[in-house]
Phi, psi and omega in degrees: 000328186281356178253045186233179180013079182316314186270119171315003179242317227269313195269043165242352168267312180297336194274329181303345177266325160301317188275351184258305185246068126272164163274155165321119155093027181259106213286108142259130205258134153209142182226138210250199152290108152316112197288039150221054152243176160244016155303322198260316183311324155333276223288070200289038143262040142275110232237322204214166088358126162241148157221162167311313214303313192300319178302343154314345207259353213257035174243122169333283177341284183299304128022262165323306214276328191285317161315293201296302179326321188094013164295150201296330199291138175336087212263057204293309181302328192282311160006270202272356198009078155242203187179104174240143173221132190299109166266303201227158201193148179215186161204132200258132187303139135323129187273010163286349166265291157349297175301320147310291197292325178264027181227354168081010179281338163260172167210160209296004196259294186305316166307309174330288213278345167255032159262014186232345192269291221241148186272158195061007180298292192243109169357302190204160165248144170225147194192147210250098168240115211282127188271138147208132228251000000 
């Protein structure tokens, strides 16, 4: 997902197309480079940021909600009327960080503060998004 539509309409046209022809309730699993790693800053096919938060603006549900509050963020399902919804999301550590916290040379306060800091902690986002017609 991150080498696809450079231009904010041409990847708001691949996911309406995406949302068009999955069926209801059709699981897309994806995983992408955390855009602070430097798998994805490197790398110049790399065209967007994939994040929860952005695929988050394309859930109806949430959307209405965003709305009824008075919140700024982009209401892209109501828009654009698709409806995707994030069931589930992980991040995968770098291993060399991973091999440190689970060996106690980091703890969980210091892991905190550089995954709030510092580029290259976690490897890849991965997420589970749910077609829902």
């Amino acid at each position: 997902m991150e080498h696809i539509g450079q231009s904010p309409e041409i990847f708001i046209k691949i996911l309406k197309e995406l949302y068009r022809i999955c069926k209801n309730h059709a699981l897309i699993q994806i995983s992408v480079p955390h855009p602070r790693h430097d798998n994805f800053i490197s790398d110049p096919t790399h065209v967007r940021p994939i994040t929860i938060f952005s695929l988050s603006m394309f859930d109806r549900a949430l959307n209405e909600k965003w709305e009824k509050n008075g919140a700024a963020n982009t209401p892209l399902a109501l828009i654009h009327d698709v409806n995707f919804c994030i069931e589930d999301s992980s991040y995968d550590l770098e291993d060399v960080i991973l091999t440190k916290f689970n060996t106690g040379e980091i703890e969980k306060p210091q892991l905190d503060y550089m995954i709030k800091h510092d580029n290259n902690i976690f490897a890849q986002i991965n997420i589970k998004w749910r077609v829902i017609k």
